[in-house]
C-alpha positions as CSV (number, residue, x, y, z in Angstrom):
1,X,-30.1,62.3,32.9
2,X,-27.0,64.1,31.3
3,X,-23.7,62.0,31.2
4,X,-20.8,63.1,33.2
5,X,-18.8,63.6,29.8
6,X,-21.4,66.1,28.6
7,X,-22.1,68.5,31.9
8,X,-18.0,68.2,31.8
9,X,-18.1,69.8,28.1
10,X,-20.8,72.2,28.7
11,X,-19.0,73.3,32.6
12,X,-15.7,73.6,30.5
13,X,-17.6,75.5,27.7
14,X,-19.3,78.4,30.1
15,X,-16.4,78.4,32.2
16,X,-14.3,80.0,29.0
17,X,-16.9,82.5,28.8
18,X,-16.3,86.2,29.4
19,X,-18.5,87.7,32.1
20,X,-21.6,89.0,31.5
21,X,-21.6,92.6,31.0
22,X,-24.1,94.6,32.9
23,X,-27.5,95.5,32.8
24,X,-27.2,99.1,31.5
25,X,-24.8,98.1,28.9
26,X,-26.8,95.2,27.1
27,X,-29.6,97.7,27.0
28,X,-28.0,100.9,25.4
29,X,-26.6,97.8,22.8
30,X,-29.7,96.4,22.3
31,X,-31.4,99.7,21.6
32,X,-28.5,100.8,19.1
33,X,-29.2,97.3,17.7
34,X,-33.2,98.1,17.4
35,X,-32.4,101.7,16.0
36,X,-30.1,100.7,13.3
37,X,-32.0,103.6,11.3
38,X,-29.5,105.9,13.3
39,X,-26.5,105.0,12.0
40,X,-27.6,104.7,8.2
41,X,-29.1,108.2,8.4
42,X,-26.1,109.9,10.3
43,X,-23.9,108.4,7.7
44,X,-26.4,109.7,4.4
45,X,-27.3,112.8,5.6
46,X,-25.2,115.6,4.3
47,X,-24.0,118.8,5.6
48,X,-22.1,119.0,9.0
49,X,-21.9,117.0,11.8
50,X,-24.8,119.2,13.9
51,X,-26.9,118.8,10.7
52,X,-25.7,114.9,10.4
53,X,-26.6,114.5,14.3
54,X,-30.1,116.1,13.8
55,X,-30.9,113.9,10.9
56,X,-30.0,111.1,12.4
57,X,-31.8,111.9,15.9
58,X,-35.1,112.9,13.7
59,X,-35.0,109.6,12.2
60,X,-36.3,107.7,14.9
61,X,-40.0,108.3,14.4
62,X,-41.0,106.0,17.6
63,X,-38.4,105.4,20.3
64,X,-39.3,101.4,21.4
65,X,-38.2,101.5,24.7
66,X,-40.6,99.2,26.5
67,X,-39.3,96.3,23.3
68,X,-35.6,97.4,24.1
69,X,-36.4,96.9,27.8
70,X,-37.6,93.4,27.2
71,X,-35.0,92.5,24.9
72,X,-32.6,93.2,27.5
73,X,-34.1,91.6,30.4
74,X,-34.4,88.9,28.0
75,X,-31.0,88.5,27.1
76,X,-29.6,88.9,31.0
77,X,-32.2,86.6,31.8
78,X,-30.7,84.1,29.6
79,X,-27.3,84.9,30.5
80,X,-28.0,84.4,34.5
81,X,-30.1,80.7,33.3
82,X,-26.7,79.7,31.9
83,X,-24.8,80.8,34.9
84,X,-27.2,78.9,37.3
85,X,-27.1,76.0,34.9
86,X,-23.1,76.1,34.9
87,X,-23.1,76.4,38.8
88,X,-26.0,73.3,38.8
89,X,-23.6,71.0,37.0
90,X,-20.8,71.4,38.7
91,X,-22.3,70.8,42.1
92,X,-24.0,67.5,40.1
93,X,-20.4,66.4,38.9
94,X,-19.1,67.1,42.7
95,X,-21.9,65.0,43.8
96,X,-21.2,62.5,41.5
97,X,-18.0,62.4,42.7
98,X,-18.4,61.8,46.2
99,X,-21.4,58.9,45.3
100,X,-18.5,57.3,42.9
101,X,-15.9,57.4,45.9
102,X,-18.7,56.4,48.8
103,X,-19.8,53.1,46.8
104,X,-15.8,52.4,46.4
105,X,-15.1,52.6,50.4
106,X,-18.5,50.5,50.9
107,X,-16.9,47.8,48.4
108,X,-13.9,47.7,50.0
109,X,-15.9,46.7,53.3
110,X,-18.8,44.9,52.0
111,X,-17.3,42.6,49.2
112,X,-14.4,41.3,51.2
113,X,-15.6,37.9,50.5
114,X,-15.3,37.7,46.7
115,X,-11.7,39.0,47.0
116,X,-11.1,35.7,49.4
117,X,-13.2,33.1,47.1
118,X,-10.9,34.5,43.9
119,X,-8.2,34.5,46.3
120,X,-9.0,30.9,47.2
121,X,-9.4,29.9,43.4
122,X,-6.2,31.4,42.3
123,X,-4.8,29.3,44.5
124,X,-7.0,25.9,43.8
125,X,-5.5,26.7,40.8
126,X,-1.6,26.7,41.0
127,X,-2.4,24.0,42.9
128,X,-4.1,22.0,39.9
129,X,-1.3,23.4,37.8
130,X,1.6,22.2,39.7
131,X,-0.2,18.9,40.3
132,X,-0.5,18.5,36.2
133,X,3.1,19.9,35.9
134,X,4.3,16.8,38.5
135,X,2.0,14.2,36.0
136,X,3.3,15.5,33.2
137,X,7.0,14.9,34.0
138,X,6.4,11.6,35.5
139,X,4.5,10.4,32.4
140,X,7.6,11.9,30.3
141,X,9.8,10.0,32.9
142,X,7.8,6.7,32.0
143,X,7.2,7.4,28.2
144,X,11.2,7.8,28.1
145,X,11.9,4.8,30.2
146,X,9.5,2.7,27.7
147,X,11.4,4.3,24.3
148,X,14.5,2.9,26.1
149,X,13.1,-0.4,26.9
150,X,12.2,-0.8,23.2
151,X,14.9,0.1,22.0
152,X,16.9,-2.3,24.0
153,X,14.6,-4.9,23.3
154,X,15.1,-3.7,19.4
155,X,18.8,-4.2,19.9
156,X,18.7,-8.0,21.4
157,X,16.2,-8.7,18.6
158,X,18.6,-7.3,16.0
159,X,21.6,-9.3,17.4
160,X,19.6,-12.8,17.5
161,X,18.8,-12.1,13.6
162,X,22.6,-11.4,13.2
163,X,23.3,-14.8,15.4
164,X,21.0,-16.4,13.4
165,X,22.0,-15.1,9.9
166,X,25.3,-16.5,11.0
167,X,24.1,-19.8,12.1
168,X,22.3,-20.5,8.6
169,X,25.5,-19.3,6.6
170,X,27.6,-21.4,8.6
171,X,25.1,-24.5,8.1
172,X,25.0,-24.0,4.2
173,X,28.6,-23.7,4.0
């Protein structure tokens, strides 16, 4: 199956197009096309344009209609496939379109559920986090109340060294 970005291109593509011109016209093209010989011998011959005209008309040894005729209906043929296929992927990307937007209002209906289990996680969640948040700051609570207790038991050990530097000096003196 096509992609929806390639029947987009190709829609875009033969919507740009000029319309087809008609059945009569392709033909009297494609049978100047065939004849070509007309043109080179209207534009060689010499004399006037009657005797130019004449030259070129007698040129033709063996007018191909039936070839032209197929040609043509070969060519609008081709042009009308293109039209149909143009008009076939549109209505696909429509369809498309209304599959794409059907399965969306189903969801909405069908998968309620997940939307309340993440729902209920999210929440499980912030729960967890301000329960860490709560440990966190009591442990920082306690680790600072433990810094302090060292140091104040730093500080009474530091002053019983001084009392007892003091002790020995004033014994040896």
């Amino acid at each position: 199956m096509i992609n929806k970005k390639t029947l987009k291109s190709i829609l875009i593509f033969t919507e740009h197009q000029h319309p087809a011109p008609s059945f009569i016209l392709i033909y009297i093209l494609t049978w100047l096309a065939w004849h070509n010989q007309l043109f080179t011998h209207f534009i060689s011959a010499q004399g006037s344009f009657l005797s130019k005209l004449t030259t070129a008309i007698l040129s033709i040894e063996d007018n191909q209609y039936f070839v032209v005729f197929l040609f043509t209906c070969l060519i609008f043929i081709t042009r009308l496939i293109v039209n149909y296929l143009s008009f076939r992927s549109r209505e696909i990307l429509n369809n498309a379109d209304d599959d794409f937007a059907n399965a969306r209002y189903d969801q909405k209906f069908v998968k309620n559920n997940d939307i309340a289990n993440i729902m209920a996680t999210l929440t499980k969640t912030q729960q967890q986090l301000i329960d860490s948040k709560e440990r966190e700051k009591k442990l920082s609570a306690e680790k600072n109340a433990a810094i302090k207790k060292l140091l104040a038991v730093q500080h009474e050990l530091d002053e019983a060294r001084a009392d007892l530097d003091i002790l020995h000096k004033t014994q040896t003196n």
